[in-house]
Structure formats: C-alpha cells, structure tokens
C-alpha positions as CSV (number, residue, x, y, z in Angstrom):
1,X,3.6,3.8,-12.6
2,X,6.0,4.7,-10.0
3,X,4.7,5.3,-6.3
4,X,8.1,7.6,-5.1
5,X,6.4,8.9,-1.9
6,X,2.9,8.7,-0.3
7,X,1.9,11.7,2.3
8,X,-0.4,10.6,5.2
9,X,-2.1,11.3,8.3
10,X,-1.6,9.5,11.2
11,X,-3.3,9.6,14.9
12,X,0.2,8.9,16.6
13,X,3.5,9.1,15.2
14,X,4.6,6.8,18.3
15,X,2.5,3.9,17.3
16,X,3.8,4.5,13.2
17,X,7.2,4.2,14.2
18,X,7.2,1.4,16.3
19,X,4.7,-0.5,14.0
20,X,7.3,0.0,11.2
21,X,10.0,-0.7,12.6
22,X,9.0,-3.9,13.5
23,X,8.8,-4.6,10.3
24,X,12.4,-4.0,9.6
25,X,11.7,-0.7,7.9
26,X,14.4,1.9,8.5
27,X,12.7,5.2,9.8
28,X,13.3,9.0,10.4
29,X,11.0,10.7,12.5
30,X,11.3,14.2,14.3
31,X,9.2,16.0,16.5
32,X,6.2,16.7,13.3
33,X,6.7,13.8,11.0
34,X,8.2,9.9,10.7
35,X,9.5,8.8,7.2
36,X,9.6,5.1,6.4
37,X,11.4,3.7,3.6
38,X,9.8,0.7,1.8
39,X,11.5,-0.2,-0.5
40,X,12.1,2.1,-3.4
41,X,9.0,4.3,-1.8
42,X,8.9,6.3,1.0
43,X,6.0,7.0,3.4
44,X,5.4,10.6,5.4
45,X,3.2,10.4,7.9
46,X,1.9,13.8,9.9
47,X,-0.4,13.7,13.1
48,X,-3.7,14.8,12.5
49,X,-6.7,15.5,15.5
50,X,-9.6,13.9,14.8
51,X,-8.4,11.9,12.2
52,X,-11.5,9.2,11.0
53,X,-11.1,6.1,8.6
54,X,-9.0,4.2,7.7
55,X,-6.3,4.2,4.9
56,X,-5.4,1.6,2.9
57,X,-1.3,0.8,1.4
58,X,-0.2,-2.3,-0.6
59,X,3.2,-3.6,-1.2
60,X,4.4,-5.3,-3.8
61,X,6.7,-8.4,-2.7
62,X,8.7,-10.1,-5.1
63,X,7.2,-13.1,-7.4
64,X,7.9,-16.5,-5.7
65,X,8.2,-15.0,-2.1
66,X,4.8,-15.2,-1.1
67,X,5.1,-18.2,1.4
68,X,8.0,-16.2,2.9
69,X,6.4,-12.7,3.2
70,X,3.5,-14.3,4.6
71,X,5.2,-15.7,7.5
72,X,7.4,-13.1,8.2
73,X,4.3,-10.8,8.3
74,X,2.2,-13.1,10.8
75,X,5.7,-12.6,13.2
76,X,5.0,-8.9,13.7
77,X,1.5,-8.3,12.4
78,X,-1.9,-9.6,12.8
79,X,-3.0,-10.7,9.5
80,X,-6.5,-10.7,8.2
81,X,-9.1,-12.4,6.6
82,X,-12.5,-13.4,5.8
83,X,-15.0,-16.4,5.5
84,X,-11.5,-18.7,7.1
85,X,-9.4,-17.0,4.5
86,X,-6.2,-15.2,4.7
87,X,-5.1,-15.5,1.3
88,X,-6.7,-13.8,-1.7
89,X,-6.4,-14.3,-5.2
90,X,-6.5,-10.9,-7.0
91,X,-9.8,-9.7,-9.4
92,X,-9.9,-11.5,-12.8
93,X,-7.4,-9.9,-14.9
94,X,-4.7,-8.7,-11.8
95,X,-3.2,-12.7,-11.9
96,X,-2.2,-12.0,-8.3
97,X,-2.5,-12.8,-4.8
98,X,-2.4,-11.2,-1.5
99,X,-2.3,-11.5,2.2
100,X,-3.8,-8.5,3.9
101,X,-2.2,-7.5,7.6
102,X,-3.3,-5.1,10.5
103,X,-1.2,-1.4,10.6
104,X,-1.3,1.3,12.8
105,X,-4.2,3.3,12.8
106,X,-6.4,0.1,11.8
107,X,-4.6,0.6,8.5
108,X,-5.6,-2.1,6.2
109,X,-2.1,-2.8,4.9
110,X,-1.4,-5.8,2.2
111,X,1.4,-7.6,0.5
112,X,0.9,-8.4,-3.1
113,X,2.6,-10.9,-5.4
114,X,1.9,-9.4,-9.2
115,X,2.8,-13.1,-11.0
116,X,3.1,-10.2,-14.3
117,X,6.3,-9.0,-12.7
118,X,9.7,-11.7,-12.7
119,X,10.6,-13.4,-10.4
120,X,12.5,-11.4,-8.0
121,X,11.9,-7.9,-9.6
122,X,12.8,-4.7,-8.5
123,X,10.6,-1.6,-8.7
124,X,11.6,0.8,-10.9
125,X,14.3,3.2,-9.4
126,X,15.6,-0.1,-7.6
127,X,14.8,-1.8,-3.9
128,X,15.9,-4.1,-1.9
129,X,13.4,-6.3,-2.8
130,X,15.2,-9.0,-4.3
131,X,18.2,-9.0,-2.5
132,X,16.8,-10.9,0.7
133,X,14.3,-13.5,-1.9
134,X,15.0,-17.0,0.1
135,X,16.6,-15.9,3.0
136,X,15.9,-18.1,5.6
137,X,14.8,-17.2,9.2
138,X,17.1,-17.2,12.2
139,X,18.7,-19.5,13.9
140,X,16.5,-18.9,17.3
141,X,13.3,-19.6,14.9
142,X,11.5,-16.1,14.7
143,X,11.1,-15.1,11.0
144,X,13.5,-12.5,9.4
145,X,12.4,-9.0,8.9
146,X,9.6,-7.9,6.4
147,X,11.5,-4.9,5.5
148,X,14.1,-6.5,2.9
149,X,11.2,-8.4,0.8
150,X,9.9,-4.8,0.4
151,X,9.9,-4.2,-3.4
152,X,7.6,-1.0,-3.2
153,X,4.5,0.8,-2.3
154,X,1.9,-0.9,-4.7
155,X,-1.3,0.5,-3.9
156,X,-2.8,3.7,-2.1
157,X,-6.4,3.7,-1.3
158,X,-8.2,7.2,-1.7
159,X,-11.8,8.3,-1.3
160,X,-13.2,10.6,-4.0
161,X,-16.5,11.9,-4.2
162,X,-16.6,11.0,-8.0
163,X,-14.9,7.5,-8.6
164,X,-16.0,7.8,-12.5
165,X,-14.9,11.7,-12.7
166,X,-11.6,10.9,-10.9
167,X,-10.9,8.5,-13.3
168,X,-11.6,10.7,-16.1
169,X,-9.5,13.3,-14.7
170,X,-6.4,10.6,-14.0
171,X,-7.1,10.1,-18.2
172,X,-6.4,13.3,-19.0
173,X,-3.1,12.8,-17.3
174,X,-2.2,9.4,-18.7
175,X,-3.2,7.5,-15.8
176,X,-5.6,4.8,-17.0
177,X,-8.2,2.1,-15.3
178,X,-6.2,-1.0,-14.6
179,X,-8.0,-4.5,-15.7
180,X,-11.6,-4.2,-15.6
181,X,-13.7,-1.3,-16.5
182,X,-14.2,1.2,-13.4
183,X,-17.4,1.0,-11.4
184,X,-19.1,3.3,-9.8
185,X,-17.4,3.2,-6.4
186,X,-14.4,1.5,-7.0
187,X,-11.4,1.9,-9.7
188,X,-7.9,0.9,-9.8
189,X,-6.3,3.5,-12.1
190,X,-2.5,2.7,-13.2
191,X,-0.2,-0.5,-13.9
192,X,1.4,-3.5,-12.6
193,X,3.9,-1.5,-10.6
194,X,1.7,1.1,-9.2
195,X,-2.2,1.8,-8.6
196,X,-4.2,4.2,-7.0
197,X,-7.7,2.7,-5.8
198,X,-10.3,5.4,-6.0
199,X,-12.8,4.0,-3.7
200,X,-16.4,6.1,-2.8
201,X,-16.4,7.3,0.8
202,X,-19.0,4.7,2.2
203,X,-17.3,1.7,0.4
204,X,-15.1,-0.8,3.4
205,X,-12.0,-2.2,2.7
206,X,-11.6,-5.4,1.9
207,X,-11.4,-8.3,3.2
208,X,-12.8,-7.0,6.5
209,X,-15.4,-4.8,5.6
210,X,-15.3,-3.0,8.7
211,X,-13.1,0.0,8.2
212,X,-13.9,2.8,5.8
213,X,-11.5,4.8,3.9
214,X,-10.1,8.1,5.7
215,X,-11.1,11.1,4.2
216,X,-7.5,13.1,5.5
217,X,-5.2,14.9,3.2
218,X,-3.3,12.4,0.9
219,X,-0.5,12.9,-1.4
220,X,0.8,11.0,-3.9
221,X,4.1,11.6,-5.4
222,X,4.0,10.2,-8.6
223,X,6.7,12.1,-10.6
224,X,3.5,13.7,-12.8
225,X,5.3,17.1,-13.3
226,X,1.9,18.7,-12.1
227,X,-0.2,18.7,-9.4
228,X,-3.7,17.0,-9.4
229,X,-6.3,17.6,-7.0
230,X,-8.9,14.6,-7.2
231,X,-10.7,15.8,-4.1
232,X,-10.3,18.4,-0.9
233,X,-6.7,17.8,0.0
234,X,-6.3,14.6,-2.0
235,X,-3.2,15.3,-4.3
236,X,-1.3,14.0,-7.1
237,X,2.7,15.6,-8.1
C-alpha cells in the first residue's frame, strides 16, 4: 500500500517549514499551505486554530541504513525514547526497528527499517531513498541531510471512534490488519510499504506516552479510487 500524499493540520506553517527543511526535505509553501516531499510521498499541511493532539508520521528508511539515519536525525532533531531506550524493535511479526524523533507540533515522527523490504529499496512509484545509502557525512563533521534516506511515508496515525469498525470498513475496501489481530484501541491496517494506525482517541503515542493523537481533519491519499470516511473529517482517496 502506497501512501502518495497525507493532508494535515498544523498550528504554524513557519515552524513546518523550517522543521522540514532541516531535514533536507525540499518544500513549497504559500501563503495557506507548505508541501513537503519525502520521498515518493508528499505531505500538505494547513493551519488550523485550536488545533489539539498530536499526530503521528513514520518513514520508511532503507534496510541497512539504520546506524546512518539515526545519526543524521539526532543532527537536526531531538530523538526520543523511553526506560534509557531510543531504539525499538518493532511488535512480533513487523521484524523491524525504529528510532522515534520530535516534529513540529510535538509530532511524534519515526524512522523505520522494515528488514521485509531489500536492502536499499525504493517505494513503489520510486524515491530517492536509495540513492544516498552509505553516503558519508561532511567533511566539517555534521551529519548529511535526512532527506535523501527518505524512502517514503510509512505510517499515519489516526484516531477513530471505532478501531474494530474502522477496520472492518478498511476490509471492505481491501485494506487488511497488518501482523497481529486488531485490538480494541489499536490496529495497523495495510502492508510492509504502507500502514495506517487506527488508534482510539485516549490511547498515547509511543514511546512517550505523553501526547495523544489529534483529532483534526486527515487525508490519506491512497490511490483507492473512492473516498472513505473512517471518522468526522478523517478521509481515505
């Protein structure tokens, strides 16, 4: 499953540009919206006033650049973790792992290695993922941009009312639960290139646990054909 483009809110569209483009991300904004490319995806952000929670994005980095990502990251970011950690090993059945960095917004952004994928993969329409795999930093020391080990959006975290009914509804439209069953308040629904995690309102993002999931307008460009509403302003194309 393809993530083409993700539709978010944002508090400040100041902050989201200069937060991406310190990762190396090339972005468009104008005077009601900023587009980031990363890698074959693309994010729209919008303001919205009294925006609450949090969202949640995951990208996939190519397998075997882990090390790499996860310095380049620590250069521009402030990466998170819990109990001493900072790196995660995915849920049984994912054979993944995952270093989880602050975002504008207290966005509780992540890169993921999927071991699943080859070494060095692309996303599906093509990135510039593997082109930069191994490139080493600068001469003066600082770490080279984020941006090029980009292979694609991952994940995008959305609230629902009804995690189990959202996942029925996804069935209907040949989205399935990805690795273990779906739970009550949690359910990634998908594949390895792509997942949406349906998450209940009250649920907290992990690692942190301290930032619930935003309950703004999302939408998810999937390349569906249709359009899905899983909840008030949550849609899937």
């Amino acid at each position: 499953m393809h993530i083409r483009q993700v539709q978010l809110a944002t508090r400040s569209l100041d902050d989201t540009v200069r937060f991406y483009e310190r990762l190396g991300c090339a972005v468009l904004a104008d005077d009601d919206s900023v587009r980031v490319t990363v890698g074959s995806s693309q994010l729209v952000f919008r303001e919205l006033d009294g925006m609450t929670g949090a969202h949640h994005l995951a990208f996939t980095i190519p397998t075997g650049t882990f090390a790499d990502a996860k310095r380049r990251v620590a250069e521009v970011a402030t990466v998170l973790g819990a109990d001493g950690a900072d790196e995660f090993e995915g849920p049984a059945g994912w054979d993944s792992r995952s270093v989880y960095f602050e975002g504008p917004d207290r966005q509780l952004l992540e890169l993921i290695e999927r071991r699943e994928l080859p070494d060095g993969d692309a996303a599906p329409t093509g990135g510039q993922g593997a082109s930069a795999a191994g490139q080493a930093a600068p001469a003066d020391g600082h770490a080279a941009p984020l941006a090029p080990l980009l292979v694609s959006v991952s994940e995008v975290g959305i609230a629902v009312p009804d995690v189990p009914g959202a996942v029925e509804t996804l069935s209907q439209h040949g989205l399935d639960p990805y690795a273990d069953p779906p739970g009550p308040d949690f359910a990634p629904v998908g594949d390895v290139d792509g997942l949406l995690i349906l998450v209940s309102p009250g649920r907290q993002w992990f690692p942190t646990l301290d930032r619930a999931p935003s309950s703004a307008p999302v939408v998810v460009d999937l390349g569906l054909g249709t359009t899905v509403e899983l909840a008030e302003g949550v849609l899937l194309r």
